[in-house]
C-alpha positions in Angstrom: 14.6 -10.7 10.8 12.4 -8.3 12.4 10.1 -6.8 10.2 10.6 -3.4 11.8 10.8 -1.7 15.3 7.4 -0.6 17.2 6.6 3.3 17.5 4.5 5.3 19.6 3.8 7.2 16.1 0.5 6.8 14.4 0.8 4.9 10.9 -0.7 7.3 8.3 -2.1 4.9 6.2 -4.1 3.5 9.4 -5.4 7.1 10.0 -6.8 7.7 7.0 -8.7 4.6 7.0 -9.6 5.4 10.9 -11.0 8.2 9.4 -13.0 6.4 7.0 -14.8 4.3 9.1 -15.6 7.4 11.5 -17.2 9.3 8.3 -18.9 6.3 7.4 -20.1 5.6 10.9 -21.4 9.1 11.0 -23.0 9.3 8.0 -24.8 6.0 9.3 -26.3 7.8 12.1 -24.8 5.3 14.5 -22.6 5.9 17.5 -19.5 4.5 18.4 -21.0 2.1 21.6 -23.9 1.0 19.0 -21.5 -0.4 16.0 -19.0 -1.7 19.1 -22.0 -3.6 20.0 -23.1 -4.8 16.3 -19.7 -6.2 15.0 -19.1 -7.5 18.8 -16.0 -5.8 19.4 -14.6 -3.4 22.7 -15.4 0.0 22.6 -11.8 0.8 23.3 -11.2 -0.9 20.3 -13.4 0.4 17.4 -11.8 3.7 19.2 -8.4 2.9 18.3 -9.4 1.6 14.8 -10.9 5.3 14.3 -7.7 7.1 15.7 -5.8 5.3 13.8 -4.2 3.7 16.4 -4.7 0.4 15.7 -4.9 -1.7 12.4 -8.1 -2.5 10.7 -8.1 -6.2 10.0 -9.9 -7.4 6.5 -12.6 -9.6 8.3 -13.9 -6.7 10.6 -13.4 -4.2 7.7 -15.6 -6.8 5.5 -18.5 -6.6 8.6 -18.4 -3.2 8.3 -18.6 -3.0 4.6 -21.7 -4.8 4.9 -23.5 -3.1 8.1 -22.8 0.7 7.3 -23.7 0.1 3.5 -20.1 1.2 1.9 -20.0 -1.5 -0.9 -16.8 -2.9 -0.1 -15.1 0.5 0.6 -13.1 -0.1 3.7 -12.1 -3.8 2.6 -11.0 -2.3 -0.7 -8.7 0.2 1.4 -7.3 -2.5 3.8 -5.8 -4.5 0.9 -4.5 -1.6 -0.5 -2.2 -1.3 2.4 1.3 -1.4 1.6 2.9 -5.2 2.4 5.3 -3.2 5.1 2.3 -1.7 6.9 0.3 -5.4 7.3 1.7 -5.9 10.3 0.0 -3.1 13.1 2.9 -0.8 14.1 2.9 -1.0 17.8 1.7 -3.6 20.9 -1.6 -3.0 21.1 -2.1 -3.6 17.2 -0.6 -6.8 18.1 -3.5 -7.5 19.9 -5.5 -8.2 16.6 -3.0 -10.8 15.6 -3.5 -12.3 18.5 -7.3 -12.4 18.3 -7.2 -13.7 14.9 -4.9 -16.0 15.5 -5.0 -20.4 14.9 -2.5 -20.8 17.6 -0.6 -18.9 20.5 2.4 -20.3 22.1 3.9 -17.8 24.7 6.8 -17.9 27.3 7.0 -14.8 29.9 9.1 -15.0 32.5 8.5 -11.6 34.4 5.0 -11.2 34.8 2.0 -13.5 34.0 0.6 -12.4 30.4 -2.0 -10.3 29.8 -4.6 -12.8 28.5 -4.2 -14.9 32.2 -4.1 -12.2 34.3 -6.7 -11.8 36.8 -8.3 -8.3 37.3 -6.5 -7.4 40.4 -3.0 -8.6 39.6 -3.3 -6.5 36.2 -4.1 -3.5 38.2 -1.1 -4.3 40.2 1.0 -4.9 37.0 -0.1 -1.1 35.8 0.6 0.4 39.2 4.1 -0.7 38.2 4.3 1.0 35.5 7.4 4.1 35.1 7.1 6.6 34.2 3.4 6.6 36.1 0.1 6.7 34.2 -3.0 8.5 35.1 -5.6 6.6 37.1 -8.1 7.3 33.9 -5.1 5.7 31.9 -4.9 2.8 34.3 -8.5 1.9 34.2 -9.0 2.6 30.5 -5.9 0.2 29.9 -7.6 -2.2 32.3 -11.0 -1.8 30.4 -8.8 -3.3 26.7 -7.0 -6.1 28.9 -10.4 -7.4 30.0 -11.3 -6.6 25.8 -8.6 -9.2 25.1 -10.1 -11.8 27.5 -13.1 -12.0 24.9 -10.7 -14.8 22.7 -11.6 -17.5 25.0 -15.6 -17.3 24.4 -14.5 -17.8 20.3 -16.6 -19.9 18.7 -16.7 -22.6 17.7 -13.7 -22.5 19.7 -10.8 -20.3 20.5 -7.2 -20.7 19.1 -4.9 -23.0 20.9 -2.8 -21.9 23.6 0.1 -22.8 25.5 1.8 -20.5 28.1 5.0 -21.7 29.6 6.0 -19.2 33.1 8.9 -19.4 35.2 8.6 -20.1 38.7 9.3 -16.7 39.8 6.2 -14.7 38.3 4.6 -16.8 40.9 6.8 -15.7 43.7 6.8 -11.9 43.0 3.6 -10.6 45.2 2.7 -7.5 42.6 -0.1 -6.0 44.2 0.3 -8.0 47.4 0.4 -11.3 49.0 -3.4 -11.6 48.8 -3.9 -10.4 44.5 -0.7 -12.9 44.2 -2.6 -15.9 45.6 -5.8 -14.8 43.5 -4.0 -14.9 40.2 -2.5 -18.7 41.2 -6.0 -19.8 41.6 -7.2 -18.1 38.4 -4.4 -19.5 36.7 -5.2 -22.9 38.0 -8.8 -22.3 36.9 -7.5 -21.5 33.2 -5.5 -24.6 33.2 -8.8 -26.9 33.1 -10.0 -25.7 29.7 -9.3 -27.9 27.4 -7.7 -25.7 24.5 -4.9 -24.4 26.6 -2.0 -26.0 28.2 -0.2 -23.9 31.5 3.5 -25.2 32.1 5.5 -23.9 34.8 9.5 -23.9 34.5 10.8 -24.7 38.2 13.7 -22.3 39.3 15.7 -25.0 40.1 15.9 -26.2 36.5 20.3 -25.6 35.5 19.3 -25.2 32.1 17.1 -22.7 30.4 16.8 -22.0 26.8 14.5 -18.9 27.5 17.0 -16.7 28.8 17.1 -14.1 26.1 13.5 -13.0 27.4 9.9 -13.8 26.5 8.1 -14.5 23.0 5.0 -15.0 21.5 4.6 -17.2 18.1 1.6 -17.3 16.5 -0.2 -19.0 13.7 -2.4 -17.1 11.3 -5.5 -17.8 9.5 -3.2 -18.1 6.6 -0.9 -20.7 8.7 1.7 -18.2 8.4 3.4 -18.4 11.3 5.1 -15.2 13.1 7.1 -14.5 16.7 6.0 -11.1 18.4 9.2 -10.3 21.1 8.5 -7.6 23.2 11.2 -5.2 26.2 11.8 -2.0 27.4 9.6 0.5 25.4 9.8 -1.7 22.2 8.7 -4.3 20.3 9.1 -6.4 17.2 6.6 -8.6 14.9 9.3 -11.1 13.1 8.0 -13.0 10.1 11.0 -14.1 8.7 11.1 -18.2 8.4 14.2 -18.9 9.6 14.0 -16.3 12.5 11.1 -17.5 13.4 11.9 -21.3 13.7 14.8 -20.6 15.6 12.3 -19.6 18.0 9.7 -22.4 17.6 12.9 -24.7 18.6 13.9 -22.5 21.3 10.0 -22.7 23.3 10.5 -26.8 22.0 13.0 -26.9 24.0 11.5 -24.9 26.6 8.6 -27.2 26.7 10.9 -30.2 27.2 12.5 -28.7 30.3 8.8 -27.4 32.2 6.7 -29.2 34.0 3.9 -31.3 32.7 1.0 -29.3 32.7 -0.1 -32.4 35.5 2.9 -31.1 37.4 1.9 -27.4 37.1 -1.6 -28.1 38.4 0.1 -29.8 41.8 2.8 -26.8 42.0 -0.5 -24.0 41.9 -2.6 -25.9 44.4 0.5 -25.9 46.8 1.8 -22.3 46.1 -2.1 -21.3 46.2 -1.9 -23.1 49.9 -4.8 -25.6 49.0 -2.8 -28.8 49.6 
C-alpha cells in the first residue's frame, strides 16, 4: 500500500537535522557553494537538505561527517529517523531515491520525464505549469532538473534505466514545434548509451496496461525494490511487496506491447524528420 501521501509541509525531523548540517557548516567556516562543490552535489540541493526540505541520505550524511569534522554526528541522526519518515515526504525528496538508486524503470505518458528532458522542452513543461510560477521559480526549478541530469556521469556507471513513452508525448509541441523536434533528437541521442533502453508505445496499439497513469519503480542499494506514482498535486512512495509487483507486471506487460527499442530509434529519426 502506499506508504503515505506527499505534503507541501516540511518534515520536522528533516529540519532539525537541516539545521544541523547548517551549524556545522558554519562553524566550519565554509559556505554553502564551497561544501556543494566538496561532496559533488547541486547547490540547490545541499539548500534543500539545510531547509529541511529534502531528506538527508546516510551516504552524503557520512561524507559530511568526515569533511566538517562532526564524528559521526549527522550519520548518527539519520538513522535515528523514525522507519515512517525514511522515505522523503514529497517529489523532490524523491529525487534522492532516484539518484541512489540500482535500477529505474519508468512509464510516462504525458510529458517526457524529467531526467530526458532537454533544456528547452523543460522550460516549456514549467511554462505549463497552473497556477503560474515566478520566472525566478522557473529557472531555479530548471537549475535542480539540470542537478538531476548529474546520474548519468555515475561512476563506475549509472543505475540502469528503461523509460517506456507513449506516442503522444511526442506529438504534443510544448514549447513549440521547433523545442518538440529538439527533445526527439535528444531523446534519440539518450537512446545510444548503453545503460538505458527508450521504448515508444505506438497509439495505435488496442491494448494498453498503462492506463491508470505513469510510475516509476526503483531498486535500492539494499535491492529493495519500491514504485514512486505521481498526479495532480500528489504523490505516493509504495513499498509494499505485493503493491509493488503488481506494478513490476503491469510495466512487463507494458514492455511486451512497445516497440523494440530498434523500433523506437526508426520512429524518432522519422518524427525528428531525418529519414
Amino acid at each position: 500500500m502506499p506508504r503515505r501521501a506527499n505534503s507541501r509541509k516540511k518534515t520536522p525531523t528533516w529540519e532539525v537535522i537541516g539545521a544541523l548540517v547548517a551549524l556545522y557548516r558554519q562553524q566550519a567556516g565554509i559556505t554553502q557553494p564551497q561544501l556543494a562543490t566538496q561532496v559533488c552535489v547541486g547547490l540547490e540541493t545541499l539548500g534543500s537538505i539545510e531547509q529541511g526540505r529534502r531528506a538527508l541520505r546516510l551516504k552524503l550524511a557520512t561524507e559530511l561527517d568526515e569533511l566538517l569534522d562532526t564524528r559521526g554526528a549527522l550519520a548518527a541522526a539519520v538513522r535515528k529517523v523514525p522507519e515512517r519518515e525514511r522515505y522523503p515526504a514529497f517529489a523532490q525528496d524523491f529525487i534522492e531515491l532516484e539518484a541512489e538508486a540500482l535500477s529505474l524503470c519508468s512509464y510516462q505518458n504525458q510529458v517526457v520525464p524529467g531526467l530526458l528532458q532537454a533544456e528547452e522542452y523543460a522550460r516549456g513543461v514549467f511554462d505549463c505549469l497552473y497556477p503560474p510560477i515566478t520566472a525566478q521559480e522557473a529557472e531555479d526549478r530548471l537549475l535542480a532538473r539540470i542537478d538531476r541530469h548529474r546520474i548519468f556521469e555515475q561512476k563506475p556507471w549509472p543505475p540502469m534505466m528503461c523509460f517506456l513513452l507513449d506516442e503522444s508525448i511526442l506529438e504534443r509541441p510544448i514549447g513549440g514545434r521547433d523545442v518538440l523536434r529538439g527533445q526527439i533528437l535528444h531523446l534519440r541521442e539518450m537512446a545510444e548509451l548503453p545503460f538505458l533502453a527508450l521504448q515508444i508505445i505506438p497509439k495505435s496499439r488496442t491494448k494498453h496496461a498503462g492506463l491508470d497513469g505513469p510510475m516509476v519503480l526503483v531498486e535500492t542499494p539494499d535491492h529493495d525494490h519500491v514504485a514512486y506514482i505521481e498526479g495532480q498535486r500528489v504523490s505516493f512512495l509504495i513499498d509494499d511487496p505485493d503493491e509493488v509487483g503488481i506494478l513490476q507486471a503491469k510495466y512487463g506487460m507494458l514492455r511486451s506491447q512497445a516497440l523494440t527499442p530498434e523500433d523506437t530509434m526508426g520512429l524518432l529519426e522519422r518524427l525528428a524528420g531525418e529519414t
